[in-house]
C-alpha positions as CSV (number, residue, x, y, z in Angstrom):
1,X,-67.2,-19.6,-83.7
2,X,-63.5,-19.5,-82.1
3,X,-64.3,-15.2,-82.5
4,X,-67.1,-15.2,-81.0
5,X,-66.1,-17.4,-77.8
6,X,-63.3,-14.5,-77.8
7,X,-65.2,-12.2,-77.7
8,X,-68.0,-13.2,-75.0
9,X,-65.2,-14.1,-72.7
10,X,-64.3,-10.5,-72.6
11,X,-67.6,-8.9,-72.3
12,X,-68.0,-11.4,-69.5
13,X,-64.4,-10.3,-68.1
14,X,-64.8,-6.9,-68.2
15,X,-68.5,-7.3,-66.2
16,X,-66.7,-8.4,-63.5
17,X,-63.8,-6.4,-63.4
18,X,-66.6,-3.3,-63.5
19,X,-68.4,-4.6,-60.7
20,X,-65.6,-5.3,-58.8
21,X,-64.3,-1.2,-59.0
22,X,-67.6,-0.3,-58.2
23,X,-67.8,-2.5,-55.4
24,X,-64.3,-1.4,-53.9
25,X,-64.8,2.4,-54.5
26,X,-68.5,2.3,-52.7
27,X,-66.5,1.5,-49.7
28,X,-65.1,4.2,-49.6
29,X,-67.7,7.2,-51.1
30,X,-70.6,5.7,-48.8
31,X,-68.8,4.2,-45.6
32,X,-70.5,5.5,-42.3
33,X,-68.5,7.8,-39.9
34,X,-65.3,7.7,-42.1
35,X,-64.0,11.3,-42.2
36,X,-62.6,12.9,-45.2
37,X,-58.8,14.0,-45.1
38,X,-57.8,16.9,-43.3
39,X,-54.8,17.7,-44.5
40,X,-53.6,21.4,-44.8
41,X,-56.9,22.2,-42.3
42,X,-56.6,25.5,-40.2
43,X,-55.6,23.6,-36.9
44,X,-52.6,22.2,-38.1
45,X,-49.1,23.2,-40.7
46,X,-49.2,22.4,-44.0
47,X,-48.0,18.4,-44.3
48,X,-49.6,17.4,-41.5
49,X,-51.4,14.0,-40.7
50,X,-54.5,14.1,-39.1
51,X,-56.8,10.8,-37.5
52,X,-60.4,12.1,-36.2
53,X,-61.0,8.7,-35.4
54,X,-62.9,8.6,-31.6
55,X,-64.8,11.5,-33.0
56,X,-67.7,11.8,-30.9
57,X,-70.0,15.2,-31.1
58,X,-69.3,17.3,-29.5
59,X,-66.3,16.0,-28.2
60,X,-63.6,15.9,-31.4
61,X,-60.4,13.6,-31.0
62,X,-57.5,14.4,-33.4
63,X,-53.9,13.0,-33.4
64,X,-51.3,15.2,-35.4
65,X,-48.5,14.5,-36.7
66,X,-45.9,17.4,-37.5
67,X,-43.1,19.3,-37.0
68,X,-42.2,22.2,-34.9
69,X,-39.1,24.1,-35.3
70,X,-37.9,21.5,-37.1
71,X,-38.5,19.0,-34.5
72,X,-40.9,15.8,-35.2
73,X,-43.7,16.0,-32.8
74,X,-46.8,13.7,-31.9
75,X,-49.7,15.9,-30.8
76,X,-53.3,14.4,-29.4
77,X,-56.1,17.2,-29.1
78,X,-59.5,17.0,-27.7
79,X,-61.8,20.1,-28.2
80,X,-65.1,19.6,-26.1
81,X,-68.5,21.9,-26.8
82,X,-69.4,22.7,-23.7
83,X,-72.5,24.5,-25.3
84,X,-74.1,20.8,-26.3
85,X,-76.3,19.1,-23.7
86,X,-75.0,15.9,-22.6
87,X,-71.3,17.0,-22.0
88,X,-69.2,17.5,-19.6
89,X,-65.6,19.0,-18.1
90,X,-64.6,18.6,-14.4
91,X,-61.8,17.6,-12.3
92,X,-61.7,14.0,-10.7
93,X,-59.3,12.4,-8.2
94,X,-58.4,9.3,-6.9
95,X,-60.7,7.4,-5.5
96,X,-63.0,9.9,-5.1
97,X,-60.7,11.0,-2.1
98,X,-57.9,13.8,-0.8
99,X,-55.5,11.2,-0.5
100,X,-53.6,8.2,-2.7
101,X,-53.2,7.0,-6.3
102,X,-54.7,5.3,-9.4
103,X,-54.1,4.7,-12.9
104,X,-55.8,7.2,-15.2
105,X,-57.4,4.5,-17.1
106,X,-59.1,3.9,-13.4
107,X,-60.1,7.3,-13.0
108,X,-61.7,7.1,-16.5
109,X,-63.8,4.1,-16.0
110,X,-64.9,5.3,-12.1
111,X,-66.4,8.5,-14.0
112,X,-67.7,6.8,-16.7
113,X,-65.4,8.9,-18.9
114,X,-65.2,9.0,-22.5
115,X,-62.0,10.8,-22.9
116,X,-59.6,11.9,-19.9
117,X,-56.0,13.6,-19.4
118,X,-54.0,13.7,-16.6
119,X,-54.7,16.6,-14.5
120,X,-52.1,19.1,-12.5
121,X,-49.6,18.5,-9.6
122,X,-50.0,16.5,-6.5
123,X,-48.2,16.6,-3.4
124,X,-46.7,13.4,-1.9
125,X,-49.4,11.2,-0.5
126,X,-51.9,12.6,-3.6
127,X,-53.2,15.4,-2.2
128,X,-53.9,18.1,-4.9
129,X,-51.7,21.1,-4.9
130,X,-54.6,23.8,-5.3
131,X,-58.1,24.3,-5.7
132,X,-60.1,21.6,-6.4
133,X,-64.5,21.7,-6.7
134,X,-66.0,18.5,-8.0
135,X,-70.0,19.0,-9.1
136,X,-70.1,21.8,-6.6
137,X,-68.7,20.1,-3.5
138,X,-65.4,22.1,-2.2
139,X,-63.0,19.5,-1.9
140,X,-59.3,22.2,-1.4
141,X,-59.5,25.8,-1.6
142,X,-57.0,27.4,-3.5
143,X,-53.1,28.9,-3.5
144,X,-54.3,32.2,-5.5
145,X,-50.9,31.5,-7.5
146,X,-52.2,29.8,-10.2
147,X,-55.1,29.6,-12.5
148,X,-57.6,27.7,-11.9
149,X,-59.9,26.6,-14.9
150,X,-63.8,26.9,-13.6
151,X,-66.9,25.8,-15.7
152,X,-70.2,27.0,-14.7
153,X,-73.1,25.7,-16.2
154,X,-72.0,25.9,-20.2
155,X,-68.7,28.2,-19.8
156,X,-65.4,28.1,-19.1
157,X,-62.8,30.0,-17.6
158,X,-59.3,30.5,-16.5
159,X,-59.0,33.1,-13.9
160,X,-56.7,33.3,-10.9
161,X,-59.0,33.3,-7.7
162,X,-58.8,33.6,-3.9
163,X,-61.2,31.5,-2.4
164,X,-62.2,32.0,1.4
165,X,-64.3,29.3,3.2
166,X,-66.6,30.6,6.1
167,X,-68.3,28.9,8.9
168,X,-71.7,30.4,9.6
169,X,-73.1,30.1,13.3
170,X,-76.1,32.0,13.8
171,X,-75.4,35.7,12.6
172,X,-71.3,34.8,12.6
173,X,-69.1,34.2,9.5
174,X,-65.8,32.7,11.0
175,X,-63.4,32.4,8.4
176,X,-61.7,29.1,8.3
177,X,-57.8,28.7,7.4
178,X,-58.6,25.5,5.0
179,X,-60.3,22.7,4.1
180,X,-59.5,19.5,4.5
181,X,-55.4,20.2,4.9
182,X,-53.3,19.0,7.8
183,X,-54.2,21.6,9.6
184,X,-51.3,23.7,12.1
185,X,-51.0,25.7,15.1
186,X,-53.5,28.3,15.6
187,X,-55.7,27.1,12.6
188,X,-59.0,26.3,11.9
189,X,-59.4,24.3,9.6
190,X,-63.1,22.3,8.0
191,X,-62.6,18.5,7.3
192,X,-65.1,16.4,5.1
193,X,-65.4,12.9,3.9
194,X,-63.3,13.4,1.3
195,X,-60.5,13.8,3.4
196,X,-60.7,10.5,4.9
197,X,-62.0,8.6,7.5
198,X,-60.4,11.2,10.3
199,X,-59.0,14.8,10.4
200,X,-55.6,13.2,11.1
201,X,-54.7,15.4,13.6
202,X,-51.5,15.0,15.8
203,X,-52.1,17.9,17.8
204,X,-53.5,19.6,20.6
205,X,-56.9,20.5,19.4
206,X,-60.6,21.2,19.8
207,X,-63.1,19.4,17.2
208,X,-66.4,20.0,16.5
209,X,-68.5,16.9,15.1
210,X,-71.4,18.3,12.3
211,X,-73.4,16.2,11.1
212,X,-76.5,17.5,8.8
213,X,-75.4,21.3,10.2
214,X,-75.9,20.3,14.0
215,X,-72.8,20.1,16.2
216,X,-73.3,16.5,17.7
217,X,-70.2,16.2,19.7
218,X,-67.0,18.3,20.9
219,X,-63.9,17.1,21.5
220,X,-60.2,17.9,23.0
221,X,-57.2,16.1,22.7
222,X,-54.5,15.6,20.7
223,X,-55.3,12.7,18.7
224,X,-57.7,12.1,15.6
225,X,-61.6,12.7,15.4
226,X,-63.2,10.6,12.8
227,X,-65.4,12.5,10.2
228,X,-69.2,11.5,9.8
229,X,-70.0,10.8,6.0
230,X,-73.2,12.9,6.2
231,X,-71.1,15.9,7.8
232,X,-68.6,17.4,8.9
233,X,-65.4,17.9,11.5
234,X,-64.4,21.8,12.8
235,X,-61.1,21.5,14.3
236,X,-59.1,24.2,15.8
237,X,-55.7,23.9,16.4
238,X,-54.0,25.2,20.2
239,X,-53.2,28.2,20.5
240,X,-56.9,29.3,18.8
241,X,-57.9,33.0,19.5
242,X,-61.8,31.9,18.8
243,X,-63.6,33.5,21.6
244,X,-67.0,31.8,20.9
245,X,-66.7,28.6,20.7
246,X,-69.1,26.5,19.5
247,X,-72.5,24.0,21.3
248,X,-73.5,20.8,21.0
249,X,-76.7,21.9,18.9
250,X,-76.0,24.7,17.5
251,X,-76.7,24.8,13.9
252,X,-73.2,25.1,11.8
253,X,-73.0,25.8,7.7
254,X,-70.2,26.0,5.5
255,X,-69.8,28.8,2.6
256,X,-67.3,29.9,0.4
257,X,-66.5,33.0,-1.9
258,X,-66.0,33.7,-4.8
259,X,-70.0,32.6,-5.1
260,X,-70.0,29.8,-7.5
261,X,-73.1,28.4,-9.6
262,X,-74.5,25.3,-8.1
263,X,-72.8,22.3,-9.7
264,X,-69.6,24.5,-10.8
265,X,-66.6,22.9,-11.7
266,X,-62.9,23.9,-10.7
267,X,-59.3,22.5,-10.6
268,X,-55.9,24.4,-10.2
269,X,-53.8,24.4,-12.7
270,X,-50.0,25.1,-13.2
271,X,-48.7,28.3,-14.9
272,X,-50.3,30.5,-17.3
273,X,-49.0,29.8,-20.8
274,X,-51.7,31.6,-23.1
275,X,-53.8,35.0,-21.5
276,X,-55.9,37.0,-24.0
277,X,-54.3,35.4,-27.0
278,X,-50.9,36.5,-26.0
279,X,-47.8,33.8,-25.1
280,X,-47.2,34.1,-20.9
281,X,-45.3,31.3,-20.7
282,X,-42.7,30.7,-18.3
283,X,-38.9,29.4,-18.5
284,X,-39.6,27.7,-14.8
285,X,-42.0,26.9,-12.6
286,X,-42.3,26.2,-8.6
287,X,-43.7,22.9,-9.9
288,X,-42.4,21.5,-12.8
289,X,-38.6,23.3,-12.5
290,X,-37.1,24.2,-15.6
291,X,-39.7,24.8,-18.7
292,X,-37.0,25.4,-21.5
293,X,-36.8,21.7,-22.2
294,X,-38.2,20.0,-24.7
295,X,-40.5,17.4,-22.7
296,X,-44.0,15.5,-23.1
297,X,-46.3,18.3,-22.0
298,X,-50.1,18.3,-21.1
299,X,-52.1,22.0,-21.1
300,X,-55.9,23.1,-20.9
301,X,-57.4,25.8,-22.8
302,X,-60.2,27.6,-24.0
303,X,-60.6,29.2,-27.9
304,X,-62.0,32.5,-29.2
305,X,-65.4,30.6,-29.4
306,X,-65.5,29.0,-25.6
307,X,-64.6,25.6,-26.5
308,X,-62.4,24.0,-24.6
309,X,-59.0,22.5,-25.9
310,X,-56.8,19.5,-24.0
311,X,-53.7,18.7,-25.7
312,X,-51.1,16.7,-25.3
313,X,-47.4,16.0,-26.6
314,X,-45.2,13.2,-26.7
315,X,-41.7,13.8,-25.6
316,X,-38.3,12.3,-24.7
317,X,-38.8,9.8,-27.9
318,X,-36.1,10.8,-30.5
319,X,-37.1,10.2,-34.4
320,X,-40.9,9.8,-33.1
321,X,-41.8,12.7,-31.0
322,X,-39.1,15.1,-29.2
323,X,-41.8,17.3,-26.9
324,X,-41.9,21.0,-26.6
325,X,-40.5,24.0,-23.9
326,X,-43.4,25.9,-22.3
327,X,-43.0,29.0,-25.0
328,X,-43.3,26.1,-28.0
329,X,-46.2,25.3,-27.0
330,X,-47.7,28.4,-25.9
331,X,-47.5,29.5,-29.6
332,X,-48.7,26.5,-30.8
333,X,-52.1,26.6,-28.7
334,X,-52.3,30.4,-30.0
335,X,-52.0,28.9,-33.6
336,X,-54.9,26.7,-32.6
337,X,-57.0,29.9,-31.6
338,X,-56.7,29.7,-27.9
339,X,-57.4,32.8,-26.0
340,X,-56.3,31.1,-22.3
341,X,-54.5,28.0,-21.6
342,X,-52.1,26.9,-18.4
343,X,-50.0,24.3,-17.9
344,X,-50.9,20.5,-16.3
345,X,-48.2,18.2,-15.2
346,X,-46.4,16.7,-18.0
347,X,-43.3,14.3,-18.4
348,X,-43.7,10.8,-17.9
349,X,-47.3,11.8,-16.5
350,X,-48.6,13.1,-19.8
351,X,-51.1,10.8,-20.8
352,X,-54.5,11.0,-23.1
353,X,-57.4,8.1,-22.4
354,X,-60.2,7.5,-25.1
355,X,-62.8,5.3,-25.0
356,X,-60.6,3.4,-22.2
357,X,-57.1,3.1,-24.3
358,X,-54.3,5.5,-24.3
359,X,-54.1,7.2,-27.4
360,X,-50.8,8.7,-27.2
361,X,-47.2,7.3,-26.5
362,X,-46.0,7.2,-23.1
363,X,-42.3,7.9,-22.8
364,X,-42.2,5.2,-20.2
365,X,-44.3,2.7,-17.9
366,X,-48.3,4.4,-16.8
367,X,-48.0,6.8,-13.9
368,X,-50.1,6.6,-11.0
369,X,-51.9,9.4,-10.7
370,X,-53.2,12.1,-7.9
371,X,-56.0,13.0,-10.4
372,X,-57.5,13.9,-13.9
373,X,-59.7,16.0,-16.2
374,X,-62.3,14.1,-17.4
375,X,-64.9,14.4,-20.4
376,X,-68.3,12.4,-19.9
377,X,-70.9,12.6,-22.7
378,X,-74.4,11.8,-22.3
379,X,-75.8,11.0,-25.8
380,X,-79.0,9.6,-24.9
């Protein structure tokens, strides 16, 4: 009898202890959405440690761990599909406007972004250094010193470009100086609501109030002319040359070239680091200063197969993440199989939002920020 006890204990024993690996293993052979290891994948070395959590199609998040050149580094990457409906790329700033400051976390959730990076270089007060087109609205032209990534409808591209904005009145194309810039002697310069509430102007000047492409009201002085939100403000800056002025009436339109598709895309970047697959990086740069310092960095690019890549690296934290020069990490985007990349602003600005958290390590307190590049998906 004893035996028999014995033995029906252990049958009973060794039921559970099967049930109980079964149970534990189905956790993880049939969990939802839990990714298999990547380790020793083409888009990182050997020994790597890659986390695709925040994948969402076709936006992929992945957080490397590695080393380069013998130095540890903390890489985030986000490669978007532009060639999926329901995505999309562009540059956003501040408020919505030329001028001030905001977390990128802020940026994110006034964009209803899923996933953003800081963006390039700002001037002082927050005014973007270069080109900047937002859903086809011009909001600076650019330097034609830098690249400037562009996406039209499902491509992307870097390309240096000079743009020229033109005023049309009647059979006349006036080309304007800028757009809304502080604007100097003897320029002409186009201001919209994005600038502000007024063309700041300090100076001796003739303004033209547009509003839907009719001139409503001229004004000289040397003090500021507010800017209709349904329009526009001309202003031309003593001494002007302009022998035709313009009407109260007259019908006034704004156009710019290179001819963009409707909707396009565009934001100024910093220096080239990648062009046709080959390293272009520079050892300094009008912007950043020196680039042969190992520092957080943040750079935009786009593969072999049009998809577009935003990386960024932790820096300045020694035994976690040391950050890379501009050549560093011109070779490591090539190893990724980028054909064009150019720099963003980096350092203590470097910063990658997902989902409304920062998924990499900031080398010190959040930066407030001129701008981003943010990533909105549609999935519906």
């Amino acid at each position: 009898m004893k035996s028999k006890v014995s033995v029906n204990t252990i049958i009973f024993m060794l039921l559970i202890i099967s049930t109980l690996i079964i149970i534990y293993a189905g956790r993880f052979l049939f969990a939802e959405g839990k990714p298999s290891d990547n380790r020793g994948s083409d888009n990182a070395a050997v020994g790597d440690t890659i986390s695709t959590e925040g994948k969402l199609f076709p936006v992929e998040h992945r957080a490397i761990s590695t080393e380069i050149n013998g130095m540890k580094q903390e890489i985030n990457l986000l490669e978007i599909d532009l060639s999926s409906d329901g995505v999309k790329i562009k540059p956003a700033l501040s408020f919505n406007t030329i001028y001030g400051f905001q977390s990128l976390k802020d940026i994110a959730i006034n964009n209803n972004a899923y996933a953003a990076v800081n963006a390039g270089f700002f001037h002082s007060y927050g005014e973007p250094s270069g080109m900047v087109a937002i859903d086809g609205k011009i909001y600076t032209k650019s330097t034609g010193r830098f690249p400037v990534f562009v996406v039209q409808g499902k491509k992307a591209i870097l390309s240096e470009i000079w743009s020229n904005i033109w005023i049309l009145h009647g059979n006349r194309r006036i080309a304007a100086d800028n757009i809304n810039r502080e604007g100097r002697a003897g320029e002409i310069v186009v201001y919209t609501p994005v600038f502000g509430p007024t063309n700041r102007a300090n100076r001796l000047n003739t303004s033209y109030v547009v509003e839907n492409n009719r001139v409503v009201k001229k004004f000289r002085g040397d003090t500021e002319c507010k800017i209709p939100p349904n329009g526009m403000v001309i202003t031309l800056y003593e001494p002007i040359s302009l022998t035709q002025k313009f009407e109260v009436g007259d019908w006034v339109g704004i156009d710019i070239d290179p001819d963009f598709e409707p909707g396009f895309q565009a934001y100024e970047c910093g220096s080239w680091l990648v062009r046709d697959g080959k390293s272009v990086a520079v050892d300094k740069d009008e912007w950043v200063g020196l680039l042969t310092n190992r520092d957080p960095r943040t750079a935009i690019g786009i593969k072999y197969d049009g998809r577009v890549l935003l990386i960024t690296v932790d820096g300045r934290q020694p035994g976690y993440s040391l950050g890379l020069s501009s050549r560093e990490l011109a070779s490591y985007l090539i190893s990724l199989g980028v054909k064009d990349a150019a720099m963003l602003d980096g350092g203590a600005s470097t910063q990658m939002i997902i989902q409304n958290e920062t998924v990499n390590s900031l080398p010190a307190r959040e930066r407030m920020l001129g701008g981003g590049i943010v990533v909105t998906v549609n999935t519906d």
